[in-house]
PDB file as gemmi writes it, atoms N, CA and C in Angstrom:
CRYST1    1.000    1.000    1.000  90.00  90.00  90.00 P 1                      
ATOM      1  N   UNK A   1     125.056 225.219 197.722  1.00  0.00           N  
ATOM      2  CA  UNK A   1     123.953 224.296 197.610  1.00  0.00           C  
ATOM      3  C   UNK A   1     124.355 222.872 197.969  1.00  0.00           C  
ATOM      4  N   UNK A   2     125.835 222.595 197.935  1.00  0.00           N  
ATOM      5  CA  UNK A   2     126.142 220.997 198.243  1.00  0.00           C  
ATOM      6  C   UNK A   2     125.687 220.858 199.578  1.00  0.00           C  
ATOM      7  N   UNK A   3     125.866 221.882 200.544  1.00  0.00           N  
ATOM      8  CA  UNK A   3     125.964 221.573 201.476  1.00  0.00           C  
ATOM      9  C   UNK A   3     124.866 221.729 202.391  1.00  0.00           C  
ATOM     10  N   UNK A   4     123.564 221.867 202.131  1.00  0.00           N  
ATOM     11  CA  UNK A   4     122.501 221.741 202.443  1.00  0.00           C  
ATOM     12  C   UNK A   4     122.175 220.357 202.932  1.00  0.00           C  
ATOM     13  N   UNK A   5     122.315 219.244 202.772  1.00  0.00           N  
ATOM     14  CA  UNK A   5     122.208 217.926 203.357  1.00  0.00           C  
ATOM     15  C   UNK A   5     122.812 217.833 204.315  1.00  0.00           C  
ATOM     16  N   UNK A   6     124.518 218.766 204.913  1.00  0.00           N  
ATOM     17  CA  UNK A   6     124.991 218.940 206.313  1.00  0.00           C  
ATOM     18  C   UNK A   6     124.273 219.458 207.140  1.00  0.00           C  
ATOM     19  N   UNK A   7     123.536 220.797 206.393  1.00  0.00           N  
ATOM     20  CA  UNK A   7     123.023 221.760 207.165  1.00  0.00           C  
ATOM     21  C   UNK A   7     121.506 220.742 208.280  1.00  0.00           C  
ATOM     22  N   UNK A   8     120.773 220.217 207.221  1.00  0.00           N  
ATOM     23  CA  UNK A   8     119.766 219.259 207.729  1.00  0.00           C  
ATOM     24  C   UNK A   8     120.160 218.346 208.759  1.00  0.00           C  
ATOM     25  N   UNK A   9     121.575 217.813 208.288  1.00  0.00           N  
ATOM     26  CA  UNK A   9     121.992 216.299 209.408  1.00  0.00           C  
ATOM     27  C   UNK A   9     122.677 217.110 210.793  1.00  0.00           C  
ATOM     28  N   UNK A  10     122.615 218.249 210.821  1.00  0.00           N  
ATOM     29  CA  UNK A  10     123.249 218.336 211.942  1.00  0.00           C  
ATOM     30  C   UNK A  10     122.375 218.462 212.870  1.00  0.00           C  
ATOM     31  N   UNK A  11     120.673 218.628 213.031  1.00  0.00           N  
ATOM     32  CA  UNK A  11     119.649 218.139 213.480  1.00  0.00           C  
ATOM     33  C   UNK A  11     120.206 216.625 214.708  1.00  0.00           C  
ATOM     34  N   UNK A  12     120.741 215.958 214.031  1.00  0.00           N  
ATOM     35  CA  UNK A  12     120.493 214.918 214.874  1.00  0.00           C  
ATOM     36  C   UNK A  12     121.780 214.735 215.610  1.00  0.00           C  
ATOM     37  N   UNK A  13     122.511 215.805 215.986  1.00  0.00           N  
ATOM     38  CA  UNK A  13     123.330 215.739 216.748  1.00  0.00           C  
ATOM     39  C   UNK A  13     123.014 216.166 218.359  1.00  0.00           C  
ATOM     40  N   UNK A  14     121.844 217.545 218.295  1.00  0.00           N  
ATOM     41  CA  UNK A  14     121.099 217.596 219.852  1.00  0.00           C  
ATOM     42  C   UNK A  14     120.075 215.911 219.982  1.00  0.00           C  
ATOM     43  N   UNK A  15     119.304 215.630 218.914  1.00  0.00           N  
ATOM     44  CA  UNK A  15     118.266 214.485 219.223  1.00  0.00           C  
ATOM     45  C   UNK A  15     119.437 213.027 219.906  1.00  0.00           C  
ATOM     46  N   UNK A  16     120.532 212.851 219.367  1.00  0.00           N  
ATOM     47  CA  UNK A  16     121.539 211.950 219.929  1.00  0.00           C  
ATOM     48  C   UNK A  16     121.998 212.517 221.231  1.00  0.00           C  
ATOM     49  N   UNK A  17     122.223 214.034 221.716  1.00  0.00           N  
ATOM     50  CA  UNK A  17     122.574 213.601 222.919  1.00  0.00           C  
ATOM     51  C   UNK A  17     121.587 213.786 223.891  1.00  0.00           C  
ATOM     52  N   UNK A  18     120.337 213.584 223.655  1.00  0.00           N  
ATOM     53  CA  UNK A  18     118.835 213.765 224.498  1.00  0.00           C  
ATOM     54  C   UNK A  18     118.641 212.184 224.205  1.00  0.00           C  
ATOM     55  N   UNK A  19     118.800 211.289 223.689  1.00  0.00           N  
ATOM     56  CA  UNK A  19     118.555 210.094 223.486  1.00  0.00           C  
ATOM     57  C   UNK A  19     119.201 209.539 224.546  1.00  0.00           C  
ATOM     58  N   UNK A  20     120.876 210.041 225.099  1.00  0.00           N  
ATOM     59  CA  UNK A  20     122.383 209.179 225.826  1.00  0.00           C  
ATOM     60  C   UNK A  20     121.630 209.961 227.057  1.00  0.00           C  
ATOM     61  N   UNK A  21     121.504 211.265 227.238  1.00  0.00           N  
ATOM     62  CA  UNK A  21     121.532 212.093 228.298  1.00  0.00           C  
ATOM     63  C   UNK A  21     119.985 211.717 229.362  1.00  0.00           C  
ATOM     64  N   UNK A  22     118.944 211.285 228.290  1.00  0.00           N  
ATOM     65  CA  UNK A  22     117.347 211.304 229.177  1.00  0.00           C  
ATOM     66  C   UNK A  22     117.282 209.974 230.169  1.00  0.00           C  
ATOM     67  N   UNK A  23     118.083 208.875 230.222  1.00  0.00           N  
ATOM     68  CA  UNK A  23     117.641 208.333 231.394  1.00  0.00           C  
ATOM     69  C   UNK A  23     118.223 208.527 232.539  1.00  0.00           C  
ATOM     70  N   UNK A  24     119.195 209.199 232.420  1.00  0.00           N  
ATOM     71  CA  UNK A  24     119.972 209.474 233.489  1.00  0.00           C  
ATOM     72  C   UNK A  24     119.363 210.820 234.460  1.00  0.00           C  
ATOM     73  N   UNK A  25     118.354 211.507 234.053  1.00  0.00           N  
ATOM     74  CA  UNK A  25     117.452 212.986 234.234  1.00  0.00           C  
ATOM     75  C   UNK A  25     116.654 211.910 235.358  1.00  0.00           C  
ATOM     76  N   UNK A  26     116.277 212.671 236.456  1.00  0.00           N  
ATOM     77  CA  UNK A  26     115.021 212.613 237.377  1.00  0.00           C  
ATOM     78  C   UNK A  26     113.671 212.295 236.850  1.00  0.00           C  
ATOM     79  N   UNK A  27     112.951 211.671 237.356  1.00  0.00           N  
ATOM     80  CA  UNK A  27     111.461 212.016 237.143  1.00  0.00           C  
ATOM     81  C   UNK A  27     110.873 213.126 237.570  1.00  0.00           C  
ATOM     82  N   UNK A  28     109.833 213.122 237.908  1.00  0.00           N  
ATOM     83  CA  UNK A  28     109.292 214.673 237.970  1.00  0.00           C  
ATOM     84  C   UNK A  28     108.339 214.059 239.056  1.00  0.00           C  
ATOM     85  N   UNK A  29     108.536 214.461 240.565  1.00  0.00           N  
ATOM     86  CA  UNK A  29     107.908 214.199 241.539  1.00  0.00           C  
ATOM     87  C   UNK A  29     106.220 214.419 241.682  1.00  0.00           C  
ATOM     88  N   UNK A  30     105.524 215.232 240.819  1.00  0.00           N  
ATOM     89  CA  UNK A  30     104.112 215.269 240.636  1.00  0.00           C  
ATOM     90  C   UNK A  30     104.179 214.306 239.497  1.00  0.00           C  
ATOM     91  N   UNK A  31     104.285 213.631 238.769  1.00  0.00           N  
ATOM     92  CA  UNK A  31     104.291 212.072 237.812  1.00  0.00           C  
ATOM     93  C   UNK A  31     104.679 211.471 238.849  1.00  0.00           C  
ATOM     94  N   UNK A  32     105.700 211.150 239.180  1.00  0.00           N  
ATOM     95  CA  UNK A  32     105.532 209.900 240.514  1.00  0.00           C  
ATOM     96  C   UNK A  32     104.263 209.728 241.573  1.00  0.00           C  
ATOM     97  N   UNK A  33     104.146 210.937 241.727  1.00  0.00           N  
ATOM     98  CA  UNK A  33     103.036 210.901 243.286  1.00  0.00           C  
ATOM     99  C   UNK A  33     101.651 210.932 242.240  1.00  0.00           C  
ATOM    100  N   UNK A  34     101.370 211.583 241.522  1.00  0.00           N  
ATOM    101  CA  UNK A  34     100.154 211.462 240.685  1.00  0.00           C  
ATOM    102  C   UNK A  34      99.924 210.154 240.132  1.00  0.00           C  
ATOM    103  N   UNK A  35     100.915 209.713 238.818  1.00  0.00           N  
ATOM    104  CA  UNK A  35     100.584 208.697 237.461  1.00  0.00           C  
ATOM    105  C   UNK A  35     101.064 207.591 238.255  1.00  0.00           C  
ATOM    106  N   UNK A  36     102.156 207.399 238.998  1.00  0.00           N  
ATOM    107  CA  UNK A  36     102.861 206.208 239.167  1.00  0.00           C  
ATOM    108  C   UNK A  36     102.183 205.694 240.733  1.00  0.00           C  
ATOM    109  N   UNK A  37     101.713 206.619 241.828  1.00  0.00           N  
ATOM    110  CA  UNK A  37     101.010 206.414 243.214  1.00  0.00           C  
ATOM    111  C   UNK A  37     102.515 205.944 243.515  1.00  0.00           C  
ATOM    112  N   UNK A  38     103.507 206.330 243.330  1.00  0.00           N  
ATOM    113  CA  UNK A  38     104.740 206.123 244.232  1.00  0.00           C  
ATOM    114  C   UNK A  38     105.165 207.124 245.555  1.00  0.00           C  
ATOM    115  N   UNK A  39     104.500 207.373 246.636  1.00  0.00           N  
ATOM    116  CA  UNK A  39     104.919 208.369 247.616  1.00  0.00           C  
ATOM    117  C   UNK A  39     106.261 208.291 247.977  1.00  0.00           C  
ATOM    118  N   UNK A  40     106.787 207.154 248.229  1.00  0.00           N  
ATOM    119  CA  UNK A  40     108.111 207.321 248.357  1.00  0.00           C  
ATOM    120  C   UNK A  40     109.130 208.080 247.485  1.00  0.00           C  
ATOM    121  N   UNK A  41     109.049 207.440 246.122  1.00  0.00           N  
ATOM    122  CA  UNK A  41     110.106 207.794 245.081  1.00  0.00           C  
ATOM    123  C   UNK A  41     109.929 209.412 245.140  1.00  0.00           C  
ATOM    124  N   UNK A  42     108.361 209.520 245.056  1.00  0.00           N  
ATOM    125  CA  UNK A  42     108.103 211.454 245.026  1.00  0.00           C  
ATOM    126  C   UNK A  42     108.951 212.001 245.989  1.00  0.00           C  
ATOM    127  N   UNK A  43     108.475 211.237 247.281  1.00  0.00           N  
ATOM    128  CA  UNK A  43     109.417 212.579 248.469  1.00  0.00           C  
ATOM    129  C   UNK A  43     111.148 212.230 248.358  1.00  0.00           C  
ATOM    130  N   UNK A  44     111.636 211.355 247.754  1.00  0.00           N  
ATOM    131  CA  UNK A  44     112.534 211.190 247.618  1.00  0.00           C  
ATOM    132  C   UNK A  44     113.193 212.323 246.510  1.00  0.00           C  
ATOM    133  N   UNK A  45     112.635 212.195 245.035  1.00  0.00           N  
ATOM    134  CA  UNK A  45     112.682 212.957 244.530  1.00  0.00           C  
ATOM    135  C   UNK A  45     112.717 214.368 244.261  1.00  0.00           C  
ATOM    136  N   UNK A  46     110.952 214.996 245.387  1.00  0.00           N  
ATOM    137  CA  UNK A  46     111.101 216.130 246.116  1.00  0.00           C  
ATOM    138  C   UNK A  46     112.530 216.915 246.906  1.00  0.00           C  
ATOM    139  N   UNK A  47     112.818 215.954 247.379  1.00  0.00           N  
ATOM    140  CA  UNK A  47     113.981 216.080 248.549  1.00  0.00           C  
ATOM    141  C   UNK A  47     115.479 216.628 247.641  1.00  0.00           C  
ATOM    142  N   UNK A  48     115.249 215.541 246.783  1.00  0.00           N  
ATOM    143  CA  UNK A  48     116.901 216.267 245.650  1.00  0.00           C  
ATOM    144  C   UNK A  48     116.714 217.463 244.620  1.00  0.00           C  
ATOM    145  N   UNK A  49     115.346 217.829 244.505  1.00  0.00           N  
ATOM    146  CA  UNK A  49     115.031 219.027 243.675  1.00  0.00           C  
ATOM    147  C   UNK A  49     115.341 220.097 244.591  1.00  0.00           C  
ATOM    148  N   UNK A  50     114.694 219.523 245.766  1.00  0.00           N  
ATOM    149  CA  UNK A  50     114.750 221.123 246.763  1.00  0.00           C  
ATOM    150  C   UNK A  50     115.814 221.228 247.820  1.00  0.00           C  
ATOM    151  N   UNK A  51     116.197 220.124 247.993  1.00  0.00           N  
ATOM    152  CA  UNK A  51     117.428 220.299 249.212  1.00  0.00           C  
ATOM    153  C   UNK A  51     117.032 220.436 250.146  1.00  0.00           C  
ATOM    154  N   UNK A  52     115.789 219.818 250.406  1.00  0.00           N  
ATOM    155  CA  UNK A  52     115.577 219.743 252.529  1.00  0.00           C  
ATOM    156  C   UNK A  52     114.719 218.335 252.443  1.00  0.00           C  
ATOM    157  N   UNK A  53     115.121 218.208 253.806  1.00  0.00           N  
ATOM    158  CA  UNK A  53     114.605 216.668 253.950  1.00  0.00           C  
ATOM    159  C   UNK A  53     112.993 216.638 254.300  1.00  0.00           C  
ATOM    160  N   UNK A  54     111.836 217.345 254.733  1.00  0.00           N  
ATOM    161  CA  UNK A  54     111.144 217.394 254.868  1.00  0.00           C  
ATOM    162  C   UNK A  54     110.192 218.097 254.262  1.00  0.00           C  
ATOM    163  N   UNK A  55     109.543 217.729 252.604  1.00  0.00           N  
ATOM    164  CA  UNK A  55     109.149 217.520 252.151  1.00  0.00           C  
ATOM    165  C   UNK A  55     107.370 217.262 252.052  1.00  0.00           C  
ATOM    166  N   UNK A  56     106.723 217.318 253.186  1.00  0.00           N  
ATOM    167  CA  UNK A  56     105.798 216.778 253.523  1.00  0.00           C  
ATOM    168  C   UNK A  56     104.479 217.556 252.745  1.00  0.00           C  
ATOM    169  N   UNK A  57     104.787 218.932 253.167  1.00  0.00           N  
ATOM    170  CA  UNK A  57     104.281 219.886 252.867  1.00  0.00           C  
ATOM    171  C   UNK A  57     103.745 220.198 251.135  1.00  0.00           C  
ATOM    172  N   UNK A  58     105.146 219.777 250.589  1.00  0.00           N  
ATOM    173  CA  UNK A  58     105.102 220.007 249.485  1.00  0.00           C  
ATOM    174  C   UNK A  58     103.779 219.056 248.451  1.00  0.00           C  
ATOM    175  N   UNK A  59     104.402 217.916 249.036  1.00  0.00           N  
ATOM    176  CA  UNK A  59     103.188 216.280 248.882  1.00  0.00           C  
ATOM    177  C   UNK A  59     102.034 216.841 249.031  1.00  0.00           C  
ATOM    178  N   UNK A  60     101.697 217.338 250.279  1.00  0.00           N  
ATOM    179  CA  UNK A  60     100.636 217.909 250.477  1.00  0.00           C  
ATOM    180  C   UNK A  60      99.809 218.689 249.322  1.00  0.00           C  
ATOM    181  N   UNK A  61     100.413 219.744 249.308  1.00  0.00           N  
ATOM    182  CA  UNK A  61     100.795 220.973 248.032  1.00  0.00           C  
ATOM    183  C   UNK A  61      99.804 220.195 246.497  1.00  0.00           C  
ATOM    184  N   UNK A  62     100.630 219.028 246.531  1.00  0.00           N  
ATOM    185  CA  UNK A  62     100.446 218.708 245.017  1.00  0.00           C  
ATOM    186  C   UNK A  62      98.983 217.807 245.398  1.00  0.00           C  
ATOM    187  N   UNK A  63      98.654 217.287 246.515  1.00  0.00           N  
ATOM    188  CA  UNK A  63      98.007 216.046 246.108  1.00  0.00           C  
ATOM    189  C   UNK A  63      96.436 216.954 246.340  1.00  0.00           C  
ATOM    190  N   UNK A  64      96.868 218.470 247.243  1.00  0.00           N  
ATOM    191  CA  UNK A  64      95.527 218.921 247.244  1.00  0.00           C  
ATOM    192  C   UNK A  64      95.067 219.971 245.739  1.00  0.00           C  
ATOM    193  N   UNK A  65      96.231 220.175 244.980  1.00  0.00           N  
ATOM    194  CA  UNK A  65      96.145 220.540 243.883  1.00  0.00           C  
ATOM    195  C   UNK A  65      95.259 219.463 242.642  1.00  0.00           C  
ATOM    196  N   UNK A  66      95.804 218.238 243.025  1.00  0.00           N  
ATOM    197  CA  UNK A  66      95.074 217.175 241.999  1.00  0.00           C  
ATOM    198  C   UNK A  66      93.885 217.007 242.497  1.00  0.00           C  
ATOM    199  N   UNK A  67      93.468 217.139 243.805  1.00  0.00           N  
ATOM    200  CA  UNK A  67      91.802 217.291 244.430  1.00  0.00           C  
ATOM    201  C   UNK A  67      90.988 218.423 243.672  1.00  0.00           C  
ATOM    202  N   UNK A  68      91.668 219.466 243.438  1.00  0.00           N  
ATOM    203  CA  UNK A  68      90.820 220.526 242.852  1.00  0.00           C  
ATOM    204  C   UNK A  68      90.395 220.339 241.505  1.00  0.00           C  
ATOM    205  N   UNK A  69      91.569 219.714 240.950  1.00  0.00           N  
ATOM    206  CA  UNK A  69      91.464 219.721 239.360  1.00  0.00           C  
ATOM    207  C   UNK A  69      90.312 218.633 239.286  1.00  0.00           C  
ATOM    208  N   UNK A  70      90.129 217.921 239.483  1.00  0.00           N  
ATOM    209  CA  UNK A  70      89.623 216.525 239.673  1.00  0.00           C  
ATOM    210  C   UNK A  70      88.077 217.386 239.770  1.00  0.00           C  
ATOM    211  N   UNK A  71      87.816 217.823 241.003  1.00  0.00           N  
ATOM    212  CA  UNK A  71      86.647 218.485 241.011  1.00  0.00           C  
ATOM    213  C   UNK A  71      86.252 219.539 239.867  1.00  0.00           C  
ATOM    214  N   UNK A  72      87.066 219.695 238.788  1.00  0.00           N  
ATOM    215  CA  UNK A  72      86.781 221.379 238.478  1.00  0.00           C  
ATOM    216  C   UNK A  72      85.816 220.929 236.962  1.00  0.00           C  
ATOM    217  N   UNK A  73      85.100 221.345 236.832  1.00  0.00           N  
ATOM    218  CA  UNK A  73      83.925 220.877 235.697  1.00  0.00           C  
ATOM    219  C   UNK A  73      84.393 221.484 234.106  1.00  0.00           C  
ATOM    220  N   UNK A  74      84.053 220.594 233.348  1.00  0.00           N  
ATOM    221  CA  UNK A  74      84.993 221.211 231.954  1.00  0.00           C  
ATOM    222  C   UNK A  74      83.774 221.570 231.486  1.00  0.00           C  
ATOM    223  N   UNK A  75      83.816 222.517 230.812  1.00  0.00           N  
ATOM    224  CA  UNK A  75      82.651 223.102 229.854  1.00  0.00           C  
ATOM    225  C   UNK A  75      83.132 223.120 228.379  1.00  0.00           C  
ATOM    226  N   UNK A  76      82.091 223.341 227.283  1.00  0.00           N  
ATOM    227  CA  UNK A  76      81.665 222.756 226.213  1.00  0.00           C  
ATOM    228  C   UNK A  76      81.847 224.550 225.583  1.00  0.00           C  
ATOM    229  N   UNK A  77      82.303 224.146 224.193  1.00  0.00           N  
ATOM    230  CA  UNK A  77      82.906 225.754 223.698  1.00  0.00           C  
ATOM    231  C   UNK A  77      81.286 226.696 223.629  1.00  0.00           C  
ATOM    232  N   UNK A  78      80.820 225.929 222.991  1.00  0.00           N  
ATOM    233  CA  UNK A  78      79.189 226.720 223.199  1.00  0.00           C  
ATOM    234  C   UNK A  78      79.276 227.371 225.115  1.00  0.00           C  
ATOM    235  N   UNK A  79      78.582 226.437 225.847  1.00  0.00           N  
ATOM    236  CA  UNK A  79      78.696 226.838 227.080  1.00  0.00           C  
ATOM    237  C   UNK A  79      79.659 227.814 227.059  1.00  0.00           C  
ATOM    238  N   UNK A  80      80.845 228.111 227.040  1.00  0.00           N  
ATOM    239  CA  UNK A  80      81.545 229.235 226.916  1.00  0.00           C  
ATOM    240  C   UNK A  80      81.622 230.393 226.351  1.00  0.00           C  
ATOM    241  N   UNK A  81      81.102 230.199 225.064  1.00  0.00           N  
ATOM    242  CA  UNK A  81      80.670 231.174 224.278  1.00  0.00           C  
ATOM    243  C   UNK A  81      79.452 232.086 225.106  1.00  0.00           C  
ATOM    244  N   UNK A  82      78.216 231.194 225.763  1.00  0.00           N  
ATOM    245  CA  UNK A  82      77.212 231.385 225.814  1.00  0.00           C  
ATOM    246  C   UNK A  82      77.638 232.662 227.831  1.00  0.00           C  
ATOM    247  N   UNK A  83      78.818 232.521 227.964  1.00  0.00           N  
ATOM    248  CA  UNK A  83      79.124 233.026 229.255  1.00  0.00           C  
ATOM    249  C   UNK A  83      79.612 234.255 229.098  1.00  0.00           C  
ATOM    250  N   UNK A  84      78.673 235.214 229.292  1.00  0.00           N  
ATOM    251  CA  UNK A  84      79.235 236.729 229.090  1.00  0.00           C  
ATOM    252  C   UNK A  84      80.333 237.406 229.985  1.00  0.00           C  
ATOM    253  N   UNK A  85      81.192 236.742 230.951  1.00  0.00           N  
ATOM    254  CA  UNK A  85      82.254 237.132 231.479  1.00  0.00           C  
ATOM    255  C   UNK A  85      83.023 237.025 230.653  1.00  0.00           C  
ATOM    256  N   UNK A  86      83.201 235.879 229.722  1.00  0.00           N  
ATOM    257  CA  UNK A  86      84.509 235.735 228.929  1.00  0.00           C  
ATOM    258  C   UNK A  86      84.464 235.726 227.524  1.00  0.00           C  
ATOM    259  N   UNK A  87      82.621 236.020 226.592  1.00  0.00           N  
ATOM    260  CA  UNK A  87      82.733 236.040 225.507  1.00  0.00           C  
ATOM    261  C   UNK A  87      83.601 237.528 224.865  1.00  0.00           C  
ATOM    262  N   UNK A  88      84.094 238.181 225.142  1.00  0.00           N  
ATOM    263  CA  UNK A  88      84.246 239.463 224.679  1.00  0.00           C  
ATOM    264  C   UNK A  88      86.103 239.004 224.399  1.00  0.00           C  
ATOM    265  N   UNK A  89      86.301 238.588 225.846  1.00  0.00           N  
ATOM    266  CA  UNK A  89      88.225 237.850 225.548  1.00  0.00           C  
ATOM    267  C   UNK A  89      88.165 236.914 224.246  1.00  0.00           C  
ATOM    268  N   UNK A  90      87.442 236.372 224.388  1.00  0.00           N  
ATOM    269  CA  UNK A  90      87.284 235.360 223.085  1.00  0.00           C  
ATOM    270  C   UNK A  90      87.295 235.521 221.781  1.00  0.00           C  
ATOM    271  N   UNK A  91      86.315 236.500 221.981  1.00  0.00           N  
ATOM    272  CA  UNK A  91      85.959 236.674 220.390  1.00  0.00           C  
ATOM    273  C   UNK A  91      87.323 237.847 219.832  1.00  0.00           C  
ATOM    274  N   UNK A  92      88.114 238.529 220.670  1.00  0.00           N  
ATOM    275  CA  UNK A  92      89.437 239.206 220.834  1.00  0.00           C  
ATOM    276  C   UNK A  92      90.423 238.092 220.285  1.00  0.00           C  
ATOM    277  N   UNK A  93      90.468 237.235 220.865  1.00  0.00           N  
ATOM    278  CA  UNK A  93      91.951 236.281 220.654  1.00  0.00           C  
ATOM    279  C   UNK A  93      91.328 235.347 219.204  1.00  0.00           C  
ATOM    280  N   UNK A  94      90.255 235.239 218.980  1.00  0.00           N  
ATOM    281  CA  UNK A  94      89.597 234.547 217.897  1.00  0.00           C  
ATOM    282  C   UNK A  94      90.056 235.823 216.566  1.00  0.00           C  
ATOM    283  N   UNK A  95      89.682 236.708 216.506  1.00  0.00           N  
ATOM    284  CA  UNK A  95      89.950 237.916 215.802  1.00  0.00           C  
ATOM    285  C   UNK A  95      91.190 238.084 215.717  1.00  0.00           C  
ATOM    286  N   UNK A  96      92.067 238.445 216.369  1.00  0.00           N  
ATOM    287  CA  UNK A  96      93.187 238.930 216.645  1.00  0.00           C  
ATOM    288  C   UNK A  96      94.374 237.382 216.031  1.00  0.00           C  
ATOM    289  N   UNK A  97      93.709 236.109 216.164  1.00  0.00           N  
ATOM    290  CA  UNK A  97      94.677 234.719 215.495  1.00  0.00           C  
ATOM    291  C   UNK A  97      94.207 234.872 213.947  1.00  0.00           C  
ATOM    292  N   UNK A  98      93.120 235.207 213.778  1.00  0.00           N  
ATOM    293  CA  UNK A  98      92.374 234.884 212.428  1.00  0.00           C  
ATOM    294  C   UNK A  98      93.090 235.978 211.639  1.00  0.00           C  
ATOM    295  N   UNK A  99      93.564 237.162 212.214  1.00  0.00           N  
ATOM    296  CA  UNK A  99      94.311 238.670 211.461  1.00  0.00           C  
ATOM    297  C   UNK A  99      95.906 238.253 210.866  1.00  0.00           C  
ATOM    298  N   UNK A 100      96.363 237.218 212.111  1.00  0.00           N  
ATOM    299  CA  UNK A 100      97.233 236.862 211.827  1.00  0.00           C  
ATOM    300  C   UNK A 100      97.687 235.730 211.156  1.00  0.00           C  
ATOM    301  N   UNK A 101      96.771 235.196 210.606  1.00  0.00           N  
ATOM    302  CA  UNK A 101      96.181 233.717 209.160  1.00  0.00           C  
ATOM    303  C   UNK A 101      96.256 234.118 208.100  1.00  0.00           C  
ATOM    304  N   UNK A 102      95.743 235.603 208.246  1.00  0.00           N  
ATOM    305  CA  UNK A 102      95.437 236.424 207.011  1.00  0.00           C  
ATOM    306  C   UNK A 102      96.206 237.102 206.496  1.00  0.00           C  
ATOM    307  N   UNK A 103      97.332 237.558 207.318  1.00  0.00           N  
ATOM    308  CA  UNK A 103      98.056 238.900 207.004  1.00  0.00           C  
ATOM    309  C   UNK A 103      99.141 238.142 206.640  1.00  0.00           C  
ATOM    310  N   UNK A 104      99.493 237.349 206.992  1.00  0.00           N  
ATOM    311  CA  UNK A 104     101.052 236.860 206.176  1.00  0.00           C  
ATOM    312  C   UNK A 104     102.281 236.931 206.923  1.00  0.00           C  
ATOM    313  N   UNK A 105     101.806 237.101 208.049  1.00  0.00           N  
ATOM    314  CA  UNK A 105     102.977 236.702 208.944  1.00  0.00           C  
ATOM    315  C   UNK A 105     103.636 236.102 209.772  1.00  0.00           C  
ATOM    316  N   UNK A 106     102.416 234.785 210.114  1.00  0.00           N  
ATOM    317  CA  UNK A 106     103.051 233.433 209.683  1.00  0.00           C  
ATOM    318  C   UNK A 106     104.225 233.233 208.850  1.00  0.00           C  
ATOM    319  N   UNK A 107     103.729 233.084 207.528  1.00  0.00           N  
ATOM    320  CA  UNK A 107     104.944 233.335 206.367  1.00  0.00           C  
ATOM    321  C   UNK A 107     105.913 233.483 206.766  1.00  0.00           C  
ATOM    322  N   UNK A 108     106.315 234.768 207.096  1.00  0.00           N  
ATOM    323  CA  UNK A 108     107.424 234.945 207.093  1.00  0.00           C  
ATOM    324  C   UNK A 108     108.092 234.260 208.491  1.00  0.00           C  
TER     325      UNK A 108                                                      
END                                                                             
């Protein structure tokens, strides 16, 4: 039982070396080209993830990916509910989380 306060502090021995180790890590070339509008840093970035210099494609890749999302319409849980392609999955994974709230095995 003394040694339960080691057991806890040794927690912050991964959080210390993710603290020394994270600025030295890459960005993530869809955050550059998306959040930051940096094209350069992206294909730059692109370029050391993947190992070829031409990259273009990939840019491409992502920026017509953020066109789609952008277009894609969010619906409202009702509206969803109310859509008989997918009420039946639903009310499955709704059932099937709620069994597992109940039954106790979480808990453990």
């Amino acid at each position: 039982e003394s040694r339960w306060p080691y057991l806890f502090g040794v927690i912050v021995v991964p959080s210390l070396i993710q603290v020394v180790i994270l600025p030295f890590l890459p960005e993530s070339p869809r955050y550059l080209l998306l959040e930051k509008h940096n094209r350069s840093k992206a294909e730059k970035a692109f370029q050391t993830f993947l190992g070829k210099s031409d990259v273009s494609h990939e840019i491409e890749e992502v920026l017509a990916e953020s066109r789609v999302q952008r277009n894609t319409k969010l619906v409202s849980i009702l509206q969803l509910l109310r859509t008989r392609a997918v009420r039946w999955q639903i009310i499955t994974v709704v059932v099937t989380m709620g069994c597992y709230q109940l039954c106790g095995l979480n808990a453990v």
